[in-house]
LUMGU-678222 format. One record per residue (C-alpha): residue in one letter; x, y, z. Coordinates in steps of 0.001 Angstrom, whole numbers, padded with zeros to 6 digits, always signed. Layout:
N
AXYZ;...
END
This chain:
549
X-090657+016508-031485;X-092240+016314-034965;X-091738+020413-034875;X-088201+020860-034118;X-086922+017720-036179;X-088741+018101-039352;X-089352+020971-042125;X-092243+023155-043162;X-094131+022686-046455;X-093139+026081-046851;X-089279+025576-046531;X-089554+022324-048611;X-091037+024567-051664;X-088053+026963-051531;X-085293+024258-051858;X-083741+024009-055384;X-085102+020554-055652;X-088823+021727-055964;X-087852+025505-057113;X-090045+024508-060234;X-092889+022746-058633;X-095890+024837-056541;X-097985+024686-053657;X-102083+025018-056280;X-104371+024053-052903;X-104288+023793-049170;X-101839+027461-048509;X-103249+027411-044986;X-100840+024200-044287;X-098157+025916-045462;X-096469+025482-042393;X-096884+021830-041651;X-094316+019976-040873;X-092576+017586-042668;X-090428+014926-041027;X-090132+012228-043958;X-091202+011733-047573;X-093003+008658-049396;X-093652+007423-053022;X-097041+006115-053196;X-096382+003328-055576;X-099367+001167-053978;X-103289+002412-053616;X-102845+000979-050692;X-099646+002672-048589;X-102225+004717-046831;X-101942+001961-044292;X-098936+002399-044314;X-097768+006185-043908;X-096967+007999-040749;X-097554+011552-039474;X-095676+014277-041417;X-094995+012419-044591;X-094990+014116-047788;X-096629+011823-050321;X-095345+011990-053820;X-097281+010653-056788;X-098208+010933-060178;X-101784+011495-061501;X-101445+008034-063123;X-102515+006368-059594;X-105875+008774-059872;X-108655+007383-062021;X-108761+009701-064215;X-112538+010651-064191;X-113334+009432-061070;X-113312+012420-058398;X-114671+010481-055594;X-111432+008598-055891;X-109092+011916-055680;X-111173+012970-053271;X-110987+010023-050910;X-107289+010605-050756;X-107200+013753-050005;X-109417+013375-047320;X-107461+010352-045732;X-104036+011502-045927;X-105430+014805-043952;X-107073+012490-041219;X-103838+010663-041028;X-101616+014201-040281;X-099665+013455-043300;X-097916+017160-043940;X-098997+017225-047831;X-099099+015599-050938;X-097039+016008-054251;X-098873+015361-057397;X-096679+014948-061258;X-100179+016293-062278;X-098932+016458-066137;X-098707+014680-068354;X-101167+012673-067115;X-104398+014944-066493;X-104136+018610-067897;X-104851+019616-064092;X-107116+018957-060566;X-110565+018759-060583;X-112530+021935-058531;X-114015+019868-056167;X-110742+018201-055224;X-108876+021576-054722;X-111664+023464-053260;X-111591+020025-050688;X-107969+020585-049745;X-108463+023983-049204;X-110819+023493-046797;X-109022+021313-045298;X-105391+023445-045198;X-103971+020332-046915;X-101179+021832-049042;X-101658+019728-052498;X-098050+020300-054497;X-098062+020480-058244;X-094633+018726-059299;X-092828+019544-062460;X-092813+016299-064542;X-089010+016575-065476;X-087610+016336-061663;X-087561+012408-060675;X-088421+011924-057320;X-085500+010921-055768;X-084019+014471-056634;X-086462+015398-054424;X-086186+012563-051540;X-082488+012881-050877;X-082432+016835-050347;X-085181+016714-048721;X-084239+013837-046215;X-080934+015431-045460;X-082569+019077-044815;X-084381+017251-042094;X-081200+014909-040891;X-079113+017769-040225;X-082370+019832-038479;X-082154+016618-036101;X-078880+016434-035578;X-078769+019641-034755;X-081359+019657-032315;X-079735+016448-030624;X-076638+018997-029913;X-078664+021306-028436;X-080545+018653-026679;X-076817+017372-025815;X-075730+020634-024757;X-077931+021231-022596;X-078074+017745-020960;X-073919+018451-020572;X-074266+021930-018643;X-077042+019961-016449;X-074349+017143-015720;X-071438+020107-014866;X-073867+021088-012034;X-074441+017704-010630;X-070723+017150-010758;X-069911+020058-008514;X-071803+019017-006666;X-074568+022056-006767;X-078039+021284-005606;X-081796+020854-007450;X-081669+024724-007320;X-079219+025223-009379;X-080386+022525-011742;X-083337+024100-012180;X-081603+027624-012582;X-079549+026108-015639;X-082832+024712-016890;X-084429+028114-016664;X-081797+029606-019140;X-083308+027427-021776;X-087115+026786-020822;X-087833+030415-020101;X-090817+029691-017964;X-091433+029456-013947;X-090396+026155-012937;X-090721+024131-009805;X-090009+020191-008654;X-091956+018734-006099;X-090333+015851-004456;X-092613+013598-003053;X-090331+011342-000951;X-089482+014482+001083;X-092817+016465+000084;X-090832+019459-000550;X-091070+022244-003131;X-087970+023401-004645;X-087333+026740-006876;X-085247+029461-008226;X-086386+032679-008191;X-084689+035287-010497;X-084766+038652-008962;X-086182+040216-012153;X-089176+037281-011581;X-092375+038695-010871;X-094268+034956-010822;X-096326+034124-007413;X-094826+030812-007356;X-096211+030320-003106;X-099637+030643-005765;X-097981+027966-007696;X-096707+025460-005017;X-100224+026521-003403;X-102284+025242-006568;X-099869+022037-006916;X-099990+020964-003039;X-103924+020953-003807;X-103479+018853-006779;X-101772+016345-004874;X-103599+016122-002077;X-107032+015796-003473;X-106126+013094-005162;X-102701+010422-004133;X-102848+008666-007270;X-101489+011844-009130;X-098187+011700-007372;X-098046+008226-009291;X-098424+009700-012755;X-095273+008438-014806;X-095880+010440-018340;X-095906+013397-019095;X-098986+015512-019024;X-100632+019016-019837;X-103566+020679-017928;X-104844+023659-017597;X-104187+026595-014720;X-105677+029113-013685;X-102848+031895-013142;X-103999+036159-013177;X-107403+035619-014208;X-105934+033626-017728;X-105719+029723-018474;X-102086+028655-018213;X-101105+025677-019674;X-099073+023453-017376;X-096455+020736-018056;X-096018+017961-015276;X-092696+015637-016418;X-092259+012134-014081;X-089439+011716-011630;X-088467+008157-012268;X-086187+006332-009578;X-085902+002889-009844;X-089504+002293-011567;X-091194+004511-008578;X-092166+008152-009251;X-090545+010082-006533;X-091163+014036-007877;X-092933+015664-010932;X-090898+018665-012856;X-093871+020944-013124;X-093573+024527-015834;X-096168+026897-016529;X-096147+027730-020077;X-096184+032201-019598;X-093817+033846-020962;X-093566+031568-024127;X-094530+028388-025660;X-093145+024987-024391;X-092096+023591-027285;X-091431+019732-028010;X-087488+020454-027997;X-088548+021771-024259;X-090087+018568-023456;X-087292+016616-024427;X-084812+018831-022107;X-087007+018597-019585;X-087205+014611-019397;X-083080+014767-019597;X-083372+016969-016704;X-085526+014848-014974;X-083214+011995-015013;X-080783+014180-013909;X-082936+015180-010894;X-084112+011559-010410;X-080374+010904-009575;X-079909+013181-006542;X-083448+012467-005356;X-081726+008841-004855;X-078483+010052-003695;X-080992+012061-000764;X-082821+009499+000200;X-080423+007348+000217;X-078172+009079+002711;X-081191+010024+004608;X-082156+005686+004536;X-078597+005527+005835;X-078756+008185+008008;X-081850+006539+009999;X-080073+003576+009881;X-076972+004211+011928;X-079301+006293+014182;X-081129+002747+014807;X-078154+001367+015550;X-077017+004019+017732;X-079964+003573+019410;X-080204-000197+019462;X-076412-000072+021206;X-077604+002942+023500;X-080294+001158+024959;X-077968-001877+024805;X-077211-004283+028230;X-074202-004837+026127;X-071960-002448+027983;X-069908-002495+025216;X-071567-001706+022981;X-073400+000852+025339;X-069958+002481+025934;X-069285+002764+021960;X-072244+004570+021488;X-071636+007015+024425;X-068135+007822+022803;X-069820+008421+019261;X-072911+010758+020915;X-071343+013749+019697;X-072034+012758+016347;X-075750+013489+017102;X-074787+016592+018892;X-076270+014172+022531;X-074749+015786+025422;X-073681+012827+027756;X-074913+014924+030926;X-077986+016543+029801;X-081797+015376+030574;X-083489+012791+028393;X-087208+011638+027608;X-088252+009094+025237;X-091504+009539+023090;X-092999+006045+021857;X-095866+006889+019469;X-097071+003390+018649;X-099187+003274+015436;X-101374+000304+014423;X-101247-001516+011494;X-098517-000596+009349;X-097552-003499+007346;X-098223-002833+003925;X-096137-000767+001232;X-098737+002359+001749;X-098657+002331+005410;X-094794+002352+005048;X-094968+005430+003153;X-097277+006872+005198;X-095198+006078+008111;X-091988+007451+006009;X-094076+010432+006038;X-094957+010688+009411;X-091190+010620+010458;X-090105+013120+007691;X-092676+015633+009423;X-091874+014965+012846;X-088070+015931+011886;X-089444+018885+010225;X-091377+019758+013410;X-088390+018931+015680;X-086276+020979+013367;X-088382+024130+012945;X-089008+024056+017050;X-085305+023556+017392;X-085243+020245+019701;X-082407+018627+019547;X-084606+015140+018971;X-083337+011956+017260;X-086291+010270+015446;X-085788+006396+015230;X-088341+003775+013168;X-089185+000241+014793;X-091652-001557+012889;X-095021-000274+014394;X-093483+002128+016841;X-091701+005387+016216;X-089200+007041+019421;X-087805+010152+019864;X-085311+010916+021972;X-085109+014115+022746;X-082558+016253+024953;X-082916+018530+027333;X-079960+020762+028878;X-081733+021313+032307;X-084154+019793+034575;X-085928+023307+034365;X-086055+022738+030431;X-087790+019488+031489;X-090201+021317+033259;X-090914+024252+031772;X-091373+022667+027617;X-091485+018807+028384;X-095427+019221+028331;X-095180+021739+025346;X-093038+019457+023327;X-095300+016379+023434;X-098522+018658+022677;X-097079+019570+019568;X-096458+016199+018703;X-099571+015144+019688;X-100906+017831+017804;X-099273+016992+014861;X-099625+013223+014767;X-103715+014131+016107;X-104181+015704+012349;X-102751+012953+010578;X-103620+009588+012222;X-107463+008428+013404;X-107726+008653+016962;X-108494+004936+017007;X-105319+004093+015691;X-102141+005400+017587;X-101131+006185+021045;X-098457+007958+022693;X-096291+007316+025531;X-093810+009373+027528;X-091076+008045+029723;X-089673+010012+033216;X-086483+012509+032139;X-083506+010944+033293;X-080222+012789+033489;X-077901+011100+031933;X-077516+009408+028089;X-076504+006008+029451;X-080572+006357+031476;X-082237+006656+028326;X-083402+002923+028186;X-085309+003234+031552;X-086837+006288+029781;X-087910+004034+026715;X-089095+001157+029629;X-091143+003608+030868;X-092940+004759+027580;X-093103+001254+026379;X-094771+000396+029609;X-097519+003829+029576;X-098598+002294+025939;X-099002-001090+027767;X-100775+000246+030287;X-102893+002039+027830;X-104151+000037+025662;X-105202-002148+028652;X-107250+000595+030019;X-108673+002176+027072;X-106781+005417+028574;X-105820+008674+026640;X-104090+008894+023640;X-101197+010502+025531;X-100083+008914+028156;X-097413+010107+030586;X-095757+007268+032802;X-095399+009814+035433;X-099165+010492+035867;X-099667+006520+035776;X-099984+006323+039692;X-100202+002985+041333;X-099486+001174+037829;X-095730+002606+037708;X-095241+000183+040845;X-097311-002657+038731;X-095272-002170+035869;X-091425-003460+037603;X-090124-006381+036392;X-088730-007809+039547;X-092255-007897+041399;X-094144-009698+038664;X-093793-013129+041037;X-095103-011075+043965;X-097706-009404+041897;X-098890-013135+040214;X-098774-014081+043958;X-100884-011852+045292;X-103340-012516+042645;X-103829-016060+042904;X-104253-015339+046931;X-106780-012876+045904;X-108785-013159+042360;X-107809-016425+040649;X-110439-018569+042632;X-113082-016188+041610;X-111858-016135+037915;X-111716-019995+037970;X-115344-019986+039196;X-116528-017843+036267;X-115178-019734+033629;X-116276-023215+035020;X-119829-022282+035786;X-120030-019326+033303;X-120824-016420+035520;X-120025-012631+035028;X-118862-012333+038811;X-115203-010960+037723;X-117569-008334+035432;X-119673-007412+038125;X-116955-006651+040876;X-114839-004431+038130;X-118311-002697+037176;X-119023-002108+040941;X-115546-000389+041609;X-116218+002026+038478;X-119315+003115+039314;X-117436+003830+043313;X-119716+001193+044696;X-122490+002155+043667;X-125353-000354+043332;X-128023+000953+041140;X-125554+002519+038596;X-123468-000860+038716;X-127170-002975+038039;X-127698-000480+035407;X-124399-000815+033579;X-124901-004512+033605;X-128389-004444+032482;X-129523-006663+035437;X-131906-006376+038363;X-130791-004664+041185;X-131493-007738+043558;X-129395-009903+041221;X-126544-007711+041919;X-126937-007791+045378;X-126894-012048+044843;X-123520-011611+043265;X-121976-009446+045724;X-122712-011935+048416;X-121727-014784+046643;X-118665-012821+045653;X-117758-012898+049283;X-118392-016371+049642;X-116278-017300+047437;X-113055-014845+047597;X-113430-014657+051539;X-113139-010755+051236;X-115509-008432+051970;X-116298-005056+050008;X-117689-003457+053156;X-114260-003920+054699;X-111532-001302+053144;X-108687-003678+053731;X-110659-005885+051423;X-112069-003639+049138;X-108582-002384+048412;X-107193-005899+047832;X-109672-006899+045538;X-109673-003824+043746;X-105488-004058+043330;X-106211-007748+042655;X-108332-006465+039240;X-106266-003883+038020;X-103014-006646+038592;X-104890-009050+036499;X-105188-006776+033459;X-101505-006017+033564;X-100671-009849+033715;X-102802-010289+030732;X-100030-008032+029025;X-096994-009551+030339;
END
């Protein structure tokens, strides 16, 4: 803020205190900035100094006939930004060397002749309190501003109108990206002629190419391209809580973004980083008591069941209407990336649900994500059930590897107090899935015989039949370490077929002909026989699911 807070050589020359000193070297830093001044009393205090100092001396520090000396300090209070140097020249040299002037001159380092008579503190004190009240000034603006920011969050107005009050003083296109929600938000002025879908364009590219920039917490310039002319561009942090959750982000056009700017701009951004809590906060709460909405929904707790059916028209849930259940079950989120990424993943899918205009509830479970969606009419069902979960699909398709999520669909049930057999059923068409190596969509309705596999209350029937059937041939493979189990599965894929099933297992077709006879040896059923054949094949696909249970 050196600019705003300080004053220029040039305004320092016209004050009364130095109305009989002038400016002999260095006019093209006439405009410098001053923002303190020092007494060289020490060779030495050039270790010392800051950036816009104005250095007063007398010629009795130079050696008098030594210009590599003078020189030397010229050159080093210009490599240190100091804003100029004043020289009591007389009475102790009759005046500069040409070497040293013709140095500062090239240089633009305004060298300041000082009348002898005027001590230096008459200089200091106006000086310093020239530049006090330019500060305190500016920290009124910079207060006033930061005030008429506060009056908008206090009624309550949104980011919009933030940035709209911000506008007034900035004067430049201006847009924050919030991260959390990956959103864009602006004001347009209707005497605005900016392309700011160019803008948001340009920034959604920065972003993406590279995630680390969303995690930039200071303030930084770059370079835009914007009408065939480099734009500068100012990107200010979003701070909440030590985590950067949005970037301010102005395009310097119509005017210069000066330091006083930047400092408005990082009040506003506290500002802004205060209702980016306040949102995700209520949205964190909001997907809480959704979870536990759901949690008592799905509840055997008929209490608590009950509860939630009175409080359903808080989600706008129509007690009567059709319901499905969505599980899209993604692997491996554990760590603080993958919980972002999941946060992500939900905030689109509400989006999606949103701009389709489902009336969907979207609820998080540690790997698994469900939404419930409603449906007024069976004909709804069947008409955009299929629709619904290809856009999903779609979605989830573009932003997860293949390898790593799948997604099951329970039956519609009418009826909110069905919805858990709807979730039982999804749960159980991921099961079944990831046993099978099926598709990553997976209706529980197209799941066939495995919908009868999958009911609780047969499991001791289904272990029973098993053990009647398989388990002796199982036992045999793992005691004399045979692939007979891998060879009967193998020979139902390939629909009995010999050769393939030899093929597939890399052995000679005569061994495989071995195996199946032994195979019937020791199981007592026959493949030739389609009462056998059957059993055995229910047997296999039973002992996958019991692998699960």
């Amino acid at each position: 803020m050196l600019r705003e807070s300080g004053i220029t050589i040039k305004q320092a020359i016209e004050m009364e205190c130095l109305n009989k000193s002038k400016i002999i070297a260095g006019h093209r830093g006439i405009h410098n900035i001053v923002s303190r001044v020092n007494i060289m009393a020490d060779p030495d205090i050039l270790d010392w100094v800051s950036e816009g100092e104005l250095l007063l001396t007398t010629a009795y520090s130079f050696k008098k006939d030594d210009v590599h000396i003078q020189k030397k300090l010229i050159m080093e209070s210009s490599k240190k930004k100091l804003a100029g140097i004043g020289i009591k020249i007389y009475p102790y040299m009759n005046s500069l060397s040409k070497e040293v002037i013709d140095l500062a001159d090239s240089l633009g380092f305004p060298i300041i002749d000082i009348d002898y008579s005027t001590p230096f503190v008459d200089i200091m004190t106006p000086v310093f309190k020239e530049i006090f009240n330019k500060q305190a000034a500016l920290l009124q603006k910079v207060e006033r501003v930061h005030n008429d920011l506060m009056d908008v969050v206090l009624r309550g107005e949104s980011v919009k109108e933030i940035i709209k009050t911000l506008k007034q003083t900035i004067q430049n296109p201006i847009i924050v990206r919030d991260h959390y929600f990956e959103e864009y938000i602006y004001e347009k002025n209707e005497n605005e002629i900016y392309d700011y879908n160019m803008f948001i364009e340009k920034s959604k590219e920065f972003f993406k190419n590279n995630s680390e920039h969303k995690n930039i917490d200071v303030k930084i310039e770059r370079i835009e391209q914007y009408e065939d002319k480099p734009v500068k561009k100012i990107m200010i942090p979003i701070i909440v809580k030590g985590d950067v959750y949005g970037h301010i982000l102005v395009w310097q056009i119509e005017r210069e973004i000066s330091n006083y700017d930047t400092v408005i701009l990082e009040s506003a951004s506290t500002i802004i980083a205060l209702e980016f809590l306040k949102k995700s906060s209520v949205h964190d709460v909001e997907h809480r008591y959704k979870a536990e909405f759901f949690e008592a929904l799905i509840s055997n707790d008929e209490k608590r069941k009950k509860n939630a059916l009175n409080r359903s028209n808080i989600y706008k849930l129509d007690c009567n209407a059709y319901y499905t259940i969505v599980n899209i079950y993604i692997k491996k989120i554990h760590n603080e990336r993958n919980l972002e990424f999941k946060n992500k993943i939900i905030l689109n899918l509400e989006k999606l649900c949103t701009y389709n205009k489902w009336n969907s509830l979207i609820i998080e479970k540690e790997e698994t994500i469900y939404i419930l969606n409603m449906w007024k009419t069976e004909k709804d069902v069947e008409n955009k059930g299929r629709g619904f979960v290809a856009k999903i699909n779609e979605y989830i398709r573009e932003n997860v590897k293949k390898e790593e999520y799948m997604i099951g669909i329970g039956r519609d049930y009418k009826g909110l107090d069905q919805v858990y057999k709807s979730m039982q059923d999804a749960d159980k068409a991921i099961e079944i899935g990831t046993m099978f190596n099926k598709d990553h969509v997976i209706f529980f309705e197209d799941l066939g015989i495995y919908k009868i596999f999958c009911k609780e209350h047969l499991n001791k029937e289904l272990k029973k039949f098993y053990k009647e059937t398989l388990l002796v041939l199982v036992e045999y493979d793992q005691k004399k370490n045979t692939e007979f189990v891998k060879t009967l599965q193998i020979y139902f894929e390939t629909n009995g077929n010999l050769k393939k099933t030899s093929g597939l297992l890399f052995t000679h077709y005569n061994t495989v002909l071995y195996r199946m006879q032994r195979i019937k040896e020791i199981t007592g059923k026959d493949v030739e026989n389609s009462e056998d054949r059957f059993n055995l094949e229910t047997a296999l696909k039973i002992m996958n699911i019991l692998k699960c249970l």
